[in-house]
C-alpha positions in Angstrom: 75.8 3.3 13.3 73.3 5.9 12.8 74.3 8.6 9.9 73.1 12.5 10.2 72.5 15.0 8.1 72.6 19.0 9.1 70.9 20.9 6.4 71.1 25.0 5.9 68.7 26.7 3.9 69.5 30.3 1.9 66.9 32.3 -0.1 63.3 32.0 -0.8 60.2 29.6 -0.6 61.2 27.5 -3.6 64.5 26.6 -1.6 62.5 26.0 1.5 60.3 23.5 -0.7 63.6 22.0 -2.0 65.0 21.5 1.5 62.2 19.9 2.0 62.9 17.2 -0.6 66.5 17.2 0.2 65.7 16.2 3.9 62.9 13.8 2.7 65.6 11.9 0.2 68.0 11.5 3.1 65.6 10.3 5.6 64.0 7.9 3.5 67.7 6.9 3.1 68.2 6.1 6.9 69.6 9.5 7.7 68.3 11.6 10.7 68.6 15.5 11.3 71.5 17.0 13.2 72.3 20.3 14.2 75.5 19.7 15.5 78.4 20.0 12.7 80.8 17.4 14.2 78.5 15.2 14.5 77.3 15.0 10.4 77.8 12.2 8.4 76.3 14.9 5.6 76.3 18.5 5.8 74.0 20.2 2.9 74.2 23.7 2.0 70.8 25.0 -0.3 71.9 28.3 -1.3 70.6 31.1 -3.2 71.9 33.5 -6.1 69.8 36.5 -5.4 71.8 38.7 -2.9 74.9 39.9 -3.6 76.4 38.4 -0.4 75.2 35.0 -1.0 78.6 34.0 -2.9 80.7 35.3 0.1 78.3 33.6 2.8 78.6 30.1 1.1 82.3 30.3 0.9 82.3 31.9 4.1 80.8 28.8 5.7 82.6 26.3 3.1 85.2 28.3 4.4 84.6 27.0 8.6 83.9 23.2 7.5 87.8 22.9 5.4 89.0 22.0 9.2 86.1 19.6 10.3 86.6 17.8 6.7 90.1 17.4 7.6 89.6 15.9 10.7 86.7 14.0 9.3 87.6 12.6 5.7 84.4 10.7 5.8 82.4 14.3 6.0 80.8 14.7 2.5 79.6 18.2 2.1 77.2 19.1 -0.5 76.3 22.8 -2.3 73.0 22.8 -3.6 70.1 25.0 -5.4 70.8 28.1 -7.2 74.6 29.1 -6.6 75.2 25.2 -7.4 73.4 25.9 -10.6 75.0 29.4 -11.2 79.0 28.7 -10.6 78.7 24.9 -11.0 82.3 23.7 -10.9 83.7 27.0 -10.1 82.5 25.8 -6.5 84.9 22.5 -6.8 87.5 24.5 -7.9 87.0 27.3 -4.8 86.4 25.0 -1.8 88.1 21.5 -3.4 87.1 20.2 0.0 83.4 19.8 -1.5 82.1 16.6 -2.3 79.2 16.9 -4.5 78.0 20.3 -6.3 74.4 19.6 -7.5 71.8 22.2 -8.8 68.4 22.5 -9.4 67.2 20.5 -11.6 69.7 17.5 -10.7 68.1 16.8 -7.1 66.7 13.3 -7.6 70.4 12.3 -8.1 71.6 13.5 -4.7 72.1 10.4 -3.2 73.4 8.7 -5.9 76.1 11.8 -6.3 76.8 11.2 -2.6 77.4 7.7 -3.0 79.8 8.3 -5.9 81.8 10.8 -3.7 82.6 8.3 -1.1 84.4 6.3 -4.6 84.8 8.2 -6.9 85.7 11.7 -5.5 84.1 15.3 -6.0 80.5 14.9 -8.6 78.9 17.9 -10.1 75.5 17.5 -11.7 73.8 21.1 -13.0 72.2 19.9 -16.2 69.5 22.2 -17.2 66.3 19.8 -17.3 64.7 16.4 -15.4 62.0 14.5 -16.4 61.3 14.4 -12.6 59.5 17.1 -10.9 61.0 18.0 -7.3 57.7 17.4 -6.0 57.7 13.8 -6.6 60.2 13.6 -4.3 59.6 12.7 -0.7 59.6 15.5 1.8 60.3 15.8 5.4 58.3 18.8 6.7 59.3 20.8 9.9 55.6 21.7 11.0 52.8 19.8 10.2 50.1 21.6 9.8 51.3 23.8 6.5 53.1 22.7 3.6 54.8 24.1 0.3 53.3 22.8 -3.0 55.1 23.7 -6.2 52.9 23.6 -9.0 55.7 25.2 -11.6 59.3 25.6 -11.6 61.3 28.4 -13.5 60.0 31.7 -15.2 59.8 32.6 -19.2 59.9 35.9 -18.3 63.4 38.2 -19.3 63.6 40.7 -15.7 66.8 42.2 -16.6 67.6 41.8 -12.6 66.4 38.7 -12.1 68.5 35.5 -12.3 65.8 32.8 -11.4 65.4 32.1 -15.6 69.4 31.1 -15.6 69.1 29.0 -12.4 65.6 27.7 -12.5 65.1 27.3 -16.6 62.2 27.8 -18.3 58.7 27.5 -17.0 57.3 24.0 -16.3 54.3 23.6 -15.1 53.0 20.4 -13.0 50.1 18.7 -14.5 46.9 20.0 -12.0 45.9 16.0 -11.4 49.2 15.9 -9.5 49.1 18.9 -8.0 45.2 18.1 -6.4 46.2 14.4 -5.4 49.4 16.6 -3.2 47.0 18.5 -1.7 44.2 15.8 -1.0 47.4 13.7 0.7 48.3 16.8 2.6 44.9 17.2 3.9 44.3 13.5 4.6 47.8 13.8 7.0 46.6 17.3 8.9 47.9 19.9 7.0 45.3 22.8 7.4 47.5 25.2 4.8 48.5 25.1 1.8 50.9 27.6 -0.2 50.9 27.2 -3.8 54.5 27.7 -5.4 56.0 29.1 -8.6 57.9 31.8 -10.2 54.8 33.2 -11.6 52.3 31.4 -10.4 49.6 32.9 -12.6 51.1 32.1 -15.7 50.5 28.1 -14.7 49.3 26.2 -17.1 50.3 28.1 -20.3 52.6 24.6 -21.7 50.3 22.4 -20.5 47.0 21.1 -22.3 44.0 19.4 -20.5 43.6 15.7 -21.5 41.4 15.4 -24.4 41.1 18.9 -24.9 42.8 21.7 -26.9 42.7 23.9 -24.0 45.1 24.8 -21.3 44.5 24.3 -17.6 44.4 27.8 -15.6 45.8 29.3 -12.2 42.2 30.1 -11.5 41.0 27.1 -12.2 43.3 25.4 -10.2 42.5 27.4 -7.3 38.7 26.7 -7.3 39.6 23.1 -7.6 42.1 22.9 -4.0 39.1 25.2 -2.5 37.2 21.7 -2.8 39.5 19.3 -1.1 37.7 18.5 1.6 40.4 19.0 5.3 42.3 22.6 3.9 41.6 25.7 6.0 43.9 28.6 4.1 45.1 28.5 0.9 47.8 31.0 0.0 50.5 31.6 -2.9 53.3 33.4 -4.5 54.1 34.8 -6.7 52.2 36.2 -9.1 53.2 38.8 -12.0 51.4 41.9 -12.1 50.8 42.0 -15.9 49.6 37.9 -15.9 47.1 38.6 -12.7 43.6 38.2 -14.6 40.3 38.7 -14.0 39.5 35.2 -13.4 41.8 34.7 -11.2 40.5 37.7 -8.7 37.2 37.0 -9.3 38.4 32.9 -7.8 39.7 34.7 -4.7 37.1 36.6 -4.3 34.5 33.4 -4.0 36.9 30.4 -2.9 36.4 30.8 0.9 39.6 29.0 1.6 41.7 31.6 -0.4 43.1 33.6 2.4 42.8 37.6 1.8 46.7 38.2 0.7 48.5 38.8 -2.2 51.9 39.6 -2.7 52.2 42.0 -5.9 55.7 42.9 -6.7 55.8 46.6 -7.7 59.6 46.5 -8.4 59.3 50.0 -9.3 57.4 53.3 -9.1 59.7 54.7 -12.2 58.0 53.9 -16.3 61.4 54.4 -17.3 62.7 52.4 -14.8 60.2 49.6 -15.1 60.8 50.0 -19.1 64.5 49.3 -18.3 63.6 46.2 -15.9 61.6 44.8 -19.0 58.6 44.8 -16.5 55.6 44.4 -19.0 53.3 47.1 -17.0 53.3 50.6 -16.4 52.7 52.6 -12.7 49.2 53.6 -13.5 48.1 50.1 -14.9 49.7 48.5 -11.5 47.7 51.0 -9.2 44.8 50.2 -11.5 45.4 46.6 -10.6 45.0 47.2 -7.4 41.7 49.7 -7.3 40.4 46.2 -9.5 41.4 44.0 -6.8 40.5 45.7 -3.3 37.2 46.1 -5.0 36.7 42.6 -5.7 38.1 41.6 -2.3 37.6 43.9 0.9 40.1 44.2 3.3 42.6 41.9 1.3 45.9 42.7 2.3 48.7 44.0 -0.3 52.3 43.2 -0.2 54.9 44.0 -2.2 59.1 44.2 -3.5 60.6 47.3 -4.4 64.2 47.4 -5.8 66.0 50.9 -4.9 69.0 51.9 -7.1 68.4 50.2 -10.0 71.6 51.2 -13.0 70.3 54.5 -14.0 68.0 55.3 -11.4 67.5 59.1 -11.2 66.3 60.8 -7.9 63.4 62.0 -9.8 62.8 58.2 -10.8 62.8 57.4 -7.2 60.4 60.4 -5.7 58.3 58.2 -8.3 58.7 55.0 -6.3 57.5 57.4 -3.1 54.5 58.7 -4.5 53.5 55.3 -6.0 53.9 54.0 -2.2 52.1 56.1 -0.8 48.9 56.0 -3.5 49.3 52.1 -3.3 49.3 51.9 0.7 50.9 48.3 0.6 50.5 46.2 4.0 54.3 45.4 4.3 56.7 45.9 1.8 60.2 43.8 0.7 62.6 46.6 0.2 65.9 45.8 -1.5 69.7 47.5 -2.0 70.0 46.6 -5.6 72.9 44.6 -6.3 74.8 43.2 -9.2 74.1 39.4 -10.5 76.5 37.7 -12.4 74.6 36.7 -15.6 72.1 39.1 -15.6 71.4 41.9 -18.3 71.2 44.5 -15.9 74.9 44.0 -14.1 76.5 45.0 -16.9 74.1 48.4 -17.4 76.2 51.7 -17.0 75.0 54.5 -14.5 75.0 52.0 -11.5 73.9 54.3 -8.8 76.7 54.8 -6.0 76.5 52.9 -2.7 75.7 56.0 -0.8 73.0 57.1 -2.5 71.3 54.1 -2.7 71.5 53.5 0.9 69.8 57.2 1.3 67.1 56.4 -0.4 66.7 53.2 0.9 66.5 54.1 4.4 63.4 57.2 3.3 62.0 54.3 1.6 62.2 52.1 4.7 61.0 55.0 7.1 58.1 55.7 5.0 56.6 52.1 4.6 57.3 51.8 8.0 54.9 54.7 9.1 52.3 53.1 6.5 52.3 49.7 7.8 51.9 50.8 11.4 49.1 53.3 10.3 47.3 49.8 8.3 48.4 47.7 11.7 46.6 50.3 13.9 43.3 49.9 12.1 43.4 46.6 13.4 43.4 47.2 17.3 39.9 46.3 18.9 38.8 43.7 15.6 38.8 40.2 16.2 40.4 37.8 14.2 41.2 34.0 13.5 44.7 33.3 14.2 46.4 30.1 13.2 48.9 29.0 15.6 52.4 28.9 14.0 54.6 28.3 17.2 56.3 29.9 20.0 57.8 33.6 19.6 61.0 35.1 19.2 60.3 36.2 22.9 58.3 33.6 24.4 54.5 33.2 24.0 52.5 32.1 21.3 52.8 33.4 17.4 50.5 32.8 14.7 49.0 34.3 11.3 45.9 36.2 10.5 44.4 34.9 7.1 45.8 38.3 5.7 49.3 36.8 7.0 49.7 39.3 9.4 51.8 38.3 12.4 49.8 37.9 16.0 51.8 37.8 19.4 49.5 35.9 21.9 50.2 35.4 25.7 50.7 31.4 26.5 51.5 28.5 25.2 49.2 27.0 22.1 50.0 24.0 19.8 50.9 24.8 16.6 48.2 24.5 13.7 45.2 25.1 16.6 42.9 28.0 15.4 42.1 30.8 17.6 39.7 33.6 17.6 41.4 36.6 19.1 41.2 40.7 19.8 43.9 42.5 18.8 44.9 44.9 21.6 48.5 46.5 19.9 49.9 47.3 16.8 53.5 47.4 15.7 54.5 48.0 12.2 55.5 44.0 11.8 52.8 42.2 13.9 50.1 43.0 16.1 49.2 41.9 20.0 46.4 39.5 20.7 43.9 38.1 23.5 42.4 35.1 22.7 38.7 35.0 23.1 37.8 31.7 22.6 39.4 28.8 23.8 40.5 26.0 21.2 38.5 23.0 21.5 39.1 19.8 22.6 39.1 18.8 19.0 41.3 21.0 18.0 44.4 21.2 20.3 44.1 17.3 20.2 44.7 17.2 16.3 46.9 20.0 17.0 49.0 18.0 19.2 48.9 15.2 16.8 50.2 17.3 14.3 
């Protein structure tokens, strides 16, 4: 009989990659997708650690499967990624209807953990290091024409809000040979986008050395080297740290032609003290510095950004900081957060946590004034035209796609996804813009497309 698998994915890029891997291991086992709960042989949870509702969403939906696993002993249900990691067998001991607990670092041994849980009962596996990297694992990709690459895992830096260094370890960086004979692959099968992965992807390279040499491969260097694989269209990637962004590496964006205009550069912070208390190694000026350094390098790149609001300790006049640094900076789009308590983290045990109220005060001026920059940015664009890639159908029918500066374009129709179209923006919203295409794919194109 034919055994399914229904996978949910929680949190950011990295566990999209890893979904990725965890579908590709199952398929290549002789599983097939499913979105229908009652009728999974598997059911995989890859969760997250950064919100401070991810805990009561997993158990939440651990919570809706105790009744289907009693009807279905044969059900094996599986936690994964970064809660996995974090609580480990505190999750065995919540939901003891779980089969197998498995974090990070332990994916390769998924489906010898599920095979042990149909013998042996419950497994956990978090040890803290693989010799494996998860992208030597196969994948199974929902679109065809863009794909994840992970050329590091795990961050040496010490964010006092940040979890990823207790879930993700140490950085690791993938040797760059494996990382260009990815992309070549990639390329060879369609993909016309690439986004390169890790923690802080401009630190890559820093444990490796080059073969034969004393020196140590770099994120720029990398860069110019996936501009030459012959196929690739965009090249994007996240996410960098301010204080690591170098010269080199803006000076690579600025003459790789496949490096697509965008850069998300997480502010955090418009507050010194603040950013002092975040251990973030840079200071407001030096950050908006950054950025006068980069627009001038690259014109008409777009910004993006995350901003924590109500960080322990944060004063009002800390946060009128934030507002002015906002407003000088004049990001694109912004990731605005409520900020929330980790388990494990330096900064959820700080006193002065701000109260609930206030924090959602300022969160919503915040909100309201980002919201009247990004429209004002989005405006400028009304009359240009632009190359969209074509992502899929929209939330409300039609045709959505990216600009290279990964702005979201609305188009009338239906277009295959991964086709290229020129296109004149005719509306702006503060979260996409409104498009006419003005020149029709080719023939070429929407066949490859349609292969894709």
């Amino acid at each position: 009989m034919e055994r399914r698998y229904l996978l949910r994915t929680f949190g950011c890029q990295m566990n999209e990659h890893d979904s990725e891997r965890i579908a590709g291991l199952l398929t290549a086992d002789g599983y097939v997708p499913t979105e229908d709960a009652a009728r999974a042989d598997v059911i995989v949870f890859n969760t997250c650690a950064i919100r401070e509702n991810a805990d009561n969403r997993l158990y939440g939906n651990l919570g809706h499967l105790r009744p289907l696993k009693e009807r279905n002993p044969n059900l094996r249900i599986v936690v994964a990624g970064c809660l996995a990691q974090k609580d480990g067998a505190g999750i065995l001991e919540r939901a003891p209807w779980v089969d197998v607990v498995v974090g990070t670092h332990a994916l390769p041994e998924l489906l010898a953990l599920l095979r042990a849980a149909q013998t042996e009962g419950p497994q956990l596996d978090v040890h803290e290091y693989t010799e494996v990297f998860p992208s030597a694992l196969p994948a199974r990709r929902e679109v065809a024409h863009h794909a994840w690459v992970s050329i590091s895992v795990g961050c040496d830096n010490a964010c006092t809000f940040c979890i990823v260094p207790l879930v993700r370890g140490p950085q690791r960086s993938r040797p760059m040979e494996d990382v260009l004979a990815e992309v070549r692959a990639l390329a060879g099968q369609g993909v016309v986008e690439v986004t390169l992965l890790g923690q802080n992807v401009n630190t890559y390279g820093r444990d490796l050395t080059v073969p034969g040499s004393p020196r140590r491969p770099r994120f720029a260097e990398l860069l110019r080297r996936v501009n030459e694989v012959e196929g690739l269209r965009r090249i994007r990637f996240t996410s960098p740290h301010p204080h690591d962004f170098t010269p080199d590496v803006i000076r690579a964006m600025a003459e790789c032609e496949k490096v697509c205009e965008h850069i998300h550069f997480p502010l955090q912070s418009g507050s010194d003290r603040i950013l002092r208390t975040m251990r973030r190694s840079y200071r407001r000026e030096r950050y908006l510095a950054w950025l006068e350094e980069i627009r001038a390098a690259i014109p008409g790149i777009a910004i993006t950004t995350d901003i924590i609001v109500g960080f322990p300790g944060e004063t009002e006049e800390d946060f009128r900081e934030t507002l002015e640094v906002v407003e000088r900076a004049r990001f694109d789009q912004a990731f605005m957060f409520q900020y929330s308590p980790r388990p494990g983290t330096r900064a959820a045990t700080m006193p002065h946590q701000v109260p609930k109220e206030v924090v959602q005060d300022r969160f919503d001026r915040l909100v309201a004034l980002q919201e009247r920059i990004s429209l004002e940015i989005m405006r400028e664009h009304v009359g240009r035209t632009v190359e969209v890639l074509v992502e899929g159908t929209g939330r409300k029918g039609g045709t959505q796609g990216r600009t290279r500066t990964n702005k979201v374009v609305h188009l009338p129709g239906e277009i295959p996804p991964g086709t290229f179209v020129r296109a004149r923006i005719v509306s702006a919203h503060p979260h996409h813009l409104v498009g006419e295409p003005v020149s029709a794919p080719t023939s070429a194109e929407r066949s490859l497309a349609a292969v894709r």
